[in-house]
C-alpha positions in Angstrom: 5.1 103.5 -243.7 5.9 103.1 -239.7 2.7 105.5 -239.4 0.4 103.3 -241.5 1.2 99.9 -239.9 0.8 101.5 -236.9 -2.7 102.8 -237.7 -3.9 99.5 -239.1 -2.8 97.9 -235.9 -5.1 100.2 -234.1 -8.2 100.1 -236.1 -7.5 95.9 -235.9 -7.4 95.9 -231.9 -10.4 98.3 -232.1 -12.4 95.7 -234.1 -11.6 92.7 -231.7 -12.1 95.2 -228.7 -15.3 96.0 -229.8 -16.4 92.9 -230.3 -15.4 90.6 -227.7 -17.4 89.7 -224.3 -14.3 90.8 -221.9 -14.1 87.2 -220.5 -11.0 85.9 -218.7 -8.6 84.1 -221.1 -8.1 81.9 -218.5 -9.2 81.0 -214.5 -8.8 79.0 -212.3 -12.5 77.5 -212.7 -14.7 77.7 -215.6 -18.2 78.3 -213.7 -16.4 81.3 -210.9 -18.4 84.5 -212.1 -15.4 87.2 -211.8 -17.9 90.1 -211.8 -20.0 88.3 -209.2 -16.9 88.0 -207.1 -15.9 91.7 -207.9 -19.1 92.6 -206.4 -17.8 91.2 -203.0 -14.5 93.2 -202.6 -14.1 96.4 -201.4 -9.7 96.8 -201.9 -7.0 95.9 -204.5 -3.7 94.8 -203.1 -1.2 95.2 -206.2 1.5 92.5 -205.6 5.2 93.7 -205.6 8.4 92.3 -204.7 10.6 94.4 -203.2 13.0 94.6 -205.8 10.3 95.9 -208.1 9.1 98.3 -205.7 12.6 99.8 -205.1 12.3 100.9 -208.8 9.2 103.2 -208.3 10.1 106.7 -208.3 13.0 106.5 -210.8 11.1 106.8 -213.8 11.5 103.4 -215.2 9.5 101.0 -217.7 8.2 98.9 -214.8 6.8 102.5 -212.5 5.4 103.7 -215.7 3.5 100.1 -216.1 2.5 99.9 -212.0 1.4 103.1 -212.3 -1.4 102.6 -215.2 -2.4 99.6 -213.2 -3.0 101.2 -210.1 -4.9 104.3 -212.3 -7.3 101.5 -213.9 -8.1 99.5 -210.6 -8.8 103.5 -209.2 -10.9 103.7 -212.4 -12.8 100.8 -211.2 -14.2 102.1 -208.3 -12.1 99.8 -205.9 -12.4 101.9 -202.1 -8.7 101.5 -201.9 -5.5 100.4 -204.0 -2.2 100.0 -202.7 0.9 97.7 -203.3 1.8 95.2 -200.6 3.2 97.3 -198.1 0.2 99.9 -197.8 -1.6 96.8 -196.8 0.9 95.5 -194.0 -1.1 97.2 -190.9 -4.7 97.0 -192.8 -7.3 95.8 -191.0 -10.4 94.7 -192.0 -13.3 91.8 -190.9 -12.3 89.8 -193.6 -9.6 88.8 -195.9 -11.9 88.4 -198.5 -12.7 91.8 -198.9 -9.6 92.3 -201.0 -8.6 90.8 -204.6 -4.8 90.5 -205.2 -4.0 91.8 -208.4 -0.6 90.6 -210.1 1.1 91.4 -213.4 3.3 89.8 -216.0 5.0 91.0 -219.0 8.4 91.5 -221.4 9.9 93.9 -223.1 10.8 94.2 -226.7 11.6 96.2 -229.3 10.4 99.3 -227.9 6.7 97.5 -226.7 5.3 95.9 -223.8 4.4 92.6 -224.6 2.4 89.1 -223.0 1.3 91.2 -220.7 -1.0 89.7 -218.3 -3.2 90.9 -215.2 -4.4 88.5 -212.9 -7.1 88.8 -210.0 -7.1 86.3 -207.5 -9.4 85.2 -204.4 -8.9 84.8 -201.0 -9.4 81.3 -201.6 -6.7 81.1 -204.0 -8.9 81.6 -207.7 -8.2 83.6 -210.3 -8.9 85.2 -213.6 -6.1 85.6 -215.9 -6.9 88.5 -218.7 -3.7 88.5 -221.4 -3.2 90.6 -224.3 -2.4 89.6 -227.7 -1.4 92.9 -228.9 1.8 94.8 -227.9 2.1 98.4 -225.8 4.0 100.9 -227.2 6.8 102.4 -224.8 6.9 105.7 -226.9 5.3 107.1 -230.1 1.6 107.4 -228.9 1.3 109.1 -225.6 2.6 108.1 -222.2 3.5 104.2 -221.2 1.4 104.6 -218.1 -1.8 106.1 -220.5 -1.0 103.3 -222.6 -1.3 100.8 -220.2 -4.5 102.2 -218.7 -6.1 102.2 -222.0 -5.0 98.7 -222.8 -6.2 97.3 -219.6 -9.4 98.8 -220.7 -9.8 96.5 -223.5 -8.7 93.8 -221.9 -11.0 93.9 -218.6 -13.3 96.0 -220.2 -15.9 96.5 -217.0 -16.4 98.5 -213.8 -16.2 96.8 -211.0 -19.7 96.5 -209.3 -20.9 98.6 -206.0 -19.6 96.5 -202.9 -22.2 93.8 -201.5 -21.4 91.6 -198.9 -23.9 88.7 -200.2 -21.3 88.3 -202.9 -17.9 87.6 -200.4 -16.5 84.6 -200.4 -15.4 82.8 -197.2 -12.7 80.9 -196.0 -13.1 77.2 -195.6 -14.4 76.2 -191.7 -13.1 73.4 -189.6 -15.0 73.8 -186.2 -14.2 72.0 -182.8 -16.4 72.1 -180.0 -13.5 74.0 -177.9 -15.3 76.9 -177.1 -13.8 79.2 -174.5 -17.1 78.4 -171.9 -16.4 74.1 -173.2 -12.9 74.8 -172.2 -13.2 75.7 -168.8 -15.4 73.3 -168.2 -13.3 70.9 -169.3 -9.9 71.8 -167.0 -12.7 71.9 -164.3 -13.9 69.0 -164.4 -10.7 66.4 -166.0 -7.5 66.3 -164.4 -5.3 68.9 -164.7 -2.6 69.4 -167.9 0.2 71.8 -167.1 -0.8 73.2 -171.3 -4.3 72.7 -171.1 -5.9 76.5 -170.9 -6.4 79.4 -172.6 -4.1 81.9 -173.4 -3.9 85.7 -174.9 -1.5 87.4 -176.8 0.9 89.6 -175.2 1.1 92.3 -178.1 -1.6 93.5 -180.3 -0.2 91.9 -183.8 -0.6 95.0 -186.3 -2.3 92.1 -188.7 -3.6 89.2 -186.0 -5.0 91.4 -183.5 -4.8 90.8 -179.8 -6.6 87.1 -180.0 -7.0 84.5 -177.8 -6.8 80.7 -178.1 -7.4 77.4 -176.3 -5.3 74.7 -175.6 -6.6 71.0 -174.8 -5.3 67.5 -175.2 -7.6 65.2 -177.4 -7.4 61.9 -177.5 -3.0 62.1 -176.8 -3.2 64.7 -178.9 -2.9 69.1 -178.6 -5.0 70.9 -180.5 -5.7 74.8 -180.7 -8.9 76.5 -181.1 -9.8 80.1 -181.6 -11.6 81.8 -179.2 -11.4 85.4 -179.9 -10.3 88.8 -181.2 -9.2 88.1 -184.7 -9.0 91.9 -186.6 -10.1 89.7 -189.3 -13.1 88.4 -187.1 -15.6 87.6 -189.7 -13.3 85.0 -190.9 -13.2 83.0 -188.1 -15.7 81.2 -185.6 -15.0 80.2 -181.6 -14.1 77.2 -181.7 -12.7 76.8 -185.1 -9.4 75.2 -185.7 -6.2 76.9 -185.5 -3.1 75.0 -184.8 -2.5 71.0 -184.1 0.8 70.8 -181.8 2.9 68.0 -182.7 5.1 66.6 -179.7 9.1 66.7 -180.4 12.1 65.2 -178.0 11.6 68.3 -175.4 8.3 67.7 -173.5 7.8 72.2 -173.7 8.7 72.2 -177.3 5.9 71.8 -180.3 6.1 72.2 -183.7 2.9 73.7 -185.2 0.3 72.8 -188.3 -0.7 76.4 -187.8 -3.3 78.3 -189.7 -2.9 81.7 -190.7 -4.8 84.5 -191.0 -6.2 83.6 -193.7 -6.4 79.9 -192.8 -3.4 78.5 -195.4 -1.7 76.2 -193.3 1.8 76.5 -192.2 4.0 73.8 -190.6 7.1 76.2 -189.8 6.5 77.5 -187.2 7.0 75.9 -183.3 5.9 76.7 -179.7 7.8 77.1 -176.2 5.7 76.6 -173.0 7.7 78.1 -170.5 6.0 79.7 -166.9 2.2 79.6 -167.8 3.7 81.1 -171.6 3.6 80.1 -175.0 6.2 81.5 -177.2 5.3 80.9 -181.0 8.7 81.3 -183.4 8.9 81.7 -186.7 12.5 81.0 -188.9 12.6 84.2 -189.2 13.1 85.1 -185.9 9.5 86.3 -185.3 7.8 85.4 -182.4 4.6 86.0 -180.7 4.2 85.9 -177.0 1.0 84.1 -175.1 0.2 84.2 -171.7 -2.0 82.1 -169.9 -5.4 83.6 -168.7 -7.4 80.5 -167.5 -6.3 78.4 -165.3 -4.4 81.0 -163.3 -2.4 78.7 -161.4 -2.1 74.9 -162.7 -1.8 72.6 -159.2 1.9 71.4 -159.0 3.2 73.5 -161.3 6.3 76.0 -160.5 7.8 79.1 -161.7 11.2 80.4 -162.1 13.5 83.4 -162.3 17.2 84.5 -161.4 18.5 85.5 -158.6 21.9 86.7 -157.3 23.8 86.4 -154.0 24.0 89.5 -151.9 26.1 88.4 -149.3 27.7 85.2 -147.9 24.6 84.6 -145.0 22.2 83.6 -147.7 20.7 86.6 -148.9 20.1 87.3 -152.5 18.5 89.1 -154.4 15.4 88.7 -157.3 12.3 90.8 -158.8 9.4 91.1 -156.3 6.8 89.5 -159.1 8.9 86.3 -159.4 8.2 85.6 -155.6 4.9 87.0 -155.2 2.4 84.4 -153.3 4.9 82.6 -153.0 4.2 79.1 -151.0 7.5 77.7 -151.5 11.0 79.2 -152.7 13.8 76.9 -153.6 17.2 78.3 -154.4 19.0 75.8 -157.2 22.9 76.4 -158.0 24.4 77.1 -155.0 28.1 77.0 -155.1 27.6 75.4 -158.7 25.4 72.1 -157.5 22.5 72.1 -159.4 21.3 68.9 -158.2 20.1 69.9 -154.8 17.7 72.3 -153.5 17.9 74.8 -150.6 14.8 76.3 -148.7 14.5 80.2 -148.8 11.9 82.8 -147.5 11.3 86.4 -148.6 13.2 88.7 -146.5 11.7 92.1 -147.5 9.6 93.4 -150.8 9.3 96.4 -152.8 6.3 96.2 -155.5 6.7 100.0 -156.6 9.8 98.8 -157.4 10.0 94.9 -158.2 12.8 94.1 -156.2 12.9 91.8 -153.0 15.6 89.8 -151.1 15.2 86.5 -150.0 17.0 84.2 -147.6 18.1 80.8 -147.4 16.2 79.1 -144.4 17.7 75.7 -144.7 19.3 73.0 -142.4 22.3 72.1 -144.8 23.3 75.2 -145.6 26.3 76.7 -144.8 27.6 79.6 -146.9 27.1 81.3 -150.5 30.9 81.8 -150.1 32.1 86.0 -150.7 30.8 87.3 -153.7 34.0 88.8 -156.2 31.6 91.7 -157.4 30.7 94.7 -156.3 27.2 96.6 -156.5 26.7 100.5 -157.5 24.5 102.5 -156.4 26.0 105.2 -159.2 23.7 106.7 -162.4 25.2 104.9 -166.0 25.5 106.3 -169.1 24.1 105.8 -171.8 26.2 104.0 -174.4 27.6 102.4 -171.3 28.5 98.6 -172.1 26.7 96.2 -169.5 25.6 92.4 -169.8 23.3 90.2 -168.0 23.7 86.3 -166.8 20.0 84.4 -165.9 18.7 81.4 -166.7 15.8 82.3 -169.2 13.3 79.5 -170.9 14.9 76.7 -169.2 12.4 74.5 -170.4 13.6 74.7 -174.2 17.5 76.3 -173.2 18.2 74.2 -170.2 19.6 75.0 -167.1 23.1 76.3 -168.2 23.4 80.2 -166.9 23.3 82.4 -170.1 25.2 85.3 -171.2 23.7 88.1 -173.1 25.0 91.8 -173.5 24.9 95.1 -175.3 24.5 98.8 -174.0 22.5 101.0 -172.4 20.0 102.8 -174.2 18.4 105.5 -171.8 19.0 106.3 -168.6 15.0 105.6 -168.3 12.8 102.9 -168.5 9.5 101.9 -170.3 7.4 105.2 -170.4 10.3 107.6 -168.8 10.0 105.2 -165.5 12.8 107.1 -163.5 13.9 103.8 -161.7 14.9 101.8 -164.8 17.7 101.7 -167.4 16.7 100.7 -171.2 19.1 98.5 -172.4 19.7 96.5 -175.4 20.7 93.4 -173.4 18.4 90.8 -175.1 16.0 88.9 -172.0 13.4 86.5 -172.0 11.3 84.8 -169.6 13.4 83.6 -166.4 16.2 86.4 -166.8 13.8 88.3 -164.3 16.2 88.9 -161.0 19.2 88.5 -162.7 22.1 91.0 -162.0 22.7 93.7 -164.6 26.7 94.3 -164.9 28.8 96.6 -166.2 32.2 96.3 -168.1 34.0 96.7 -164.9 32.4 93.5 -162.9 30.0 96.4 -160.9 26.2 95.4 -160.4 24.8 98.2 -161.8 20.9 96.6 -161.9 18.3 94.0 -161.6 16.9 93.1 -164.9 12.7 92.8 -164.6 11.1 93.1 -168.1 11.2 93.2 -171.6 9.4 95.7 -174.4 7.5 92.9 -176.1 6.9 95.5 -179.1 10.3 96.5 -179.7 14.1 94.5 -180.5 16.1 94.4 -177.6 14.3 96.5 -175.5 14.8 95.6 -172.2 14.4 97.1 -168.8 16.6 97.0 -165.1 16.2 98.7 -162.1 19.0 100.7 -161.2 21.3 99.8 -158.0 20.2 102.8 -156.2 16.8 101.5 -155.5 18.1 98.1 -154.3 20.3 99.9 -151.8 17.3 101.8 -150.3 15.4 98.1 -150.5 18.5 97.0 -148.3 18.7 99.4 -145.3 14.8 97.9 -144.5 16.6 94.7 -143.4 17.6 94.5 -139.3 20.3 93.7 -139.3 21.6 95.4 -142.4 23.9 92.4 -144.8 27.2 93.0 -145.0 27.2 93.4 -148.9 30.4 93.2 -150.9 32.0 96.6 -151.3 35.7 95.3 -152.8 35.4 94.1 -156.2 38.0 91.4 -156.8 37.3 91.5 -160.9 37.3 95.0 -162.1 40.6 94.0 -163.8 40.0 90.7 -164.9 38.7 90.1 -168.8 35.4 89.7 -169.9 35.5 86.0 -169.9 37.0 85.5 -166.4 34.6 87.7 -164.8 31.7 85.8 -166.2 33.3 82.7 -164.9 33.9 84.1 -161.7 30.3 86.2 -161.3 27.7 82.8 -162.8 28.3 81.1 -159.6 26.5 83.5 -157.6 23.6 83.9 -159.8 20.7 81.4 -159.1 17.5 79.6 -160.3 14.7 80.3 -158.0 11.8 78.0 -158.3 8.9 79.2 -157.0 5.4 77.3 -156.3 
């Protein structure tokens, strides 16, 4: 009896299959042509969550059901299928070359049913095909053949040969901020300490390495795109990309930022710190811009960290924080942070970005005995260190700041033999800053960061500072006696902050 209802069920789907015209049971629009826009895709992404896709591979329902999607959209003649994650470091022109493909259904009694396939646009359209008929789990071959075949008379078609007259585009708000308009611009009008243009640091696996323009429009900041999009097809020089929207801090904006395919966010913000701009995401995700053009804004300054090396004034910082340098003002000696001292660049070592400056300045009198000591002895790895600097002061403020962790490798970015790798997390403005170990030693100078990596950062060991320091006539008098090996964490961070220092540097 089971075998007969069965049967006629078959030879009733195969009637309506055979006579029906394969159109959506519902879209998004009534006139959108879904073969047409077939015609102007080239890939399938198959959306997953997570969850779902931590199921594939253990021979449940929901692989078997993936699994005769993914065989019908290969059946289709799509170039490439994939779920979510094989599209993460995709690149292609344009957005729009891919269809999303999502899927919906229930489980009961034995049979798939409401299941439900959808194809959406770039643009957000879609075509919903639904069937009316259950799936069998068992009985009548496998569930992932069973899906295939039923998707078959659902959809029905193959999908055309690729033509790009058929893609659609993403919608276009242009500017007249062109890269050449821009320059022009900061030429010819007074100077803004934002206005410029700026390229990323990184190469985004999905962004690309792009650059964008910054200039203030009637009291207000916009962003253009200039250039270097992965997805370039999608976007034009001088389109749109983010309005900056002013907040309490004067280098702090929150962003009506497009994405890469143009949806607009409002979540993210942006930090403007040293020629930079830092855009953060909740989620702790940040891309790093630099600015290209101008190269030096007129009145602007710079800063970094320095420490004291001995009582007489010297101390110590990175060799590319005072480079062409015209002016160098030491703030935070003995803890005032209201008044400025005068410094000059004692002596420089580029191979190594270290220098030592000293304060040349009529009211000063002493940096006072330093209570640490600094090694010229090889780490080890696993060793615990921490750094103090004063890092994005614009957005953190001028309070010295603490971060620590371990060292990771007893070499630096590429194998560089003159750096630890540490896990000490820096950011721009913790370059000079002392690198110290549990025992209050100065074991380092931190100078950069790996802006593709997590807590990745890089110091140059002690031994190459004391080299840097016998080129000085006379030679300091450096501390040797550490007065804090003993002392707890917290005291010798009280004790070591006021002897590290903001240099500000025109």
């Amino acid at each position: 009896m089971r075998q007969f209802i069965l049967l006629m069920a078959l030879i009733l789907v195969g009637s309506i299959v055979n006579g029906q015209s394969f159109k959506a049971t519902a879209q998004s629009n009534d006139s959108l042509d879904h073969i047409s826009f077939l015609s102007g895709v080239r890939y399938a992404e198959v959306l997953i969550s997570p969850s779902q896709e931590s199921q594939l591979g253990k021979g449940t329902i929901l692989e078997s059901v993936f699994a005769g999607v993914v065989d019908y959209l290969h059946a289709m003649n799509f170039e490439e299928v994939g779920f979510s994650s094989d599209f993460i470091n995709h690149r292609m022109p344009s957005v729009c070359e891919k269809t999303s493909v999502s899927i919906d259904y229930a489980v009961s009694n034995k049979a798939i049913v409401d299941f439900t396939i959808t194809f959406s646009s770039c643009k957000g359209e879609w075509w919903e095909y639904k069937s009316s008929y259950p799936i069998l789990i068992d009985g009548w071959g496998k569930l992932e053949s069973n899906v295939f075949q039923r998707l078959k008379h659902m959809h029905g078609f193959a999908k055309p040969a690729y033509n790009k007259n058929y893609r659609e585009h993403l919608p276009l708000e242009l500017t007249k901020w062109k890269e050449s308009v821009i320059r022009e611009h900061i030429t010819v009008e007074q100077d803004d300490p934002l206005e410029g243009i700026y390229e990323n640091v990184v190469e985004d696996r999905i962004r690309g390495k792009y650059r964008i323009g910054i200039v203030k429009e009637e009291d207000e900041y916009i962003m253009s795109y200039i250039g270097g999009a992965l997805n370039y097809e999608d976007w034009v020089e001088g389109e749109m990309k983010a309005k900056l929207i002013e907040t309490a801090n004067p280098a702090l904006f929150k962003l009506k930022w497009k994405t890469d395919d143009k949806s607009l966010s409002e979540i993210p913000y942006a930090v403007f710190e040293l020629g930079t701009m830092n855009v953060v995401w909740p989620e702790g995700r940040s891309e790093l811009f630099v600015k290209i053009f101008p190269a030096k804004t007129n009145g602007s300054a710079s800063s970094g960290t320095g420490f004291a090396l001995s009582s007489d004034g010297y101390i110590v910082t990175n060799q590319h924080v005072i480079d062409k340098a015209e002016k160098i003002q030491v703030r935070g000696i003995n803890g005032d942070f209201s008044k400025l001292y005068l410094a000059e660049t004692v002596v420089e070592d580029r191979n190594n970005d270290l220098a030592i400056i000293r304060i040349n300045d009529s009211g000063f009198t002493s940096l006072g005995q330093p209570p640490y000591s600094i090694s010229p002895n090889l780490s080890d790895v696993g060793s615990s260190v921490y750094a103090l600097g004063y890092p994005l002061r614009a957005s953190m403020g001028d309070e010295v700041k603490l971060t620590n962790g371990i060292i990771s490798s007893n070499t630096g970015f590429k194998g560089d033999i003159t750096s630890y790798q540490v896990s000490v997390p820096v950011q721009p403005g913790n370059s000079g800053g002392p690198l110290i170990n549990k025992e209050g030693e100065i074991i380092g100078v931190i100078n950069s960061k790996h802006l593709g990596a997590e807590n990745a950062s890089y110091a140059i060991k002690g031994s190459y500072l004391f080299n840097l320091i016998q080129n000085i006539t006379p030679v300091p008098l450096i501390p040797t006696a550490n007065s804090i090996s003993s002392k707890s964490f917290t005291e010798q961070v009280k004790l070591i902050k006021n002897y590290i220092y903001i240099l500000e540097v025109d």
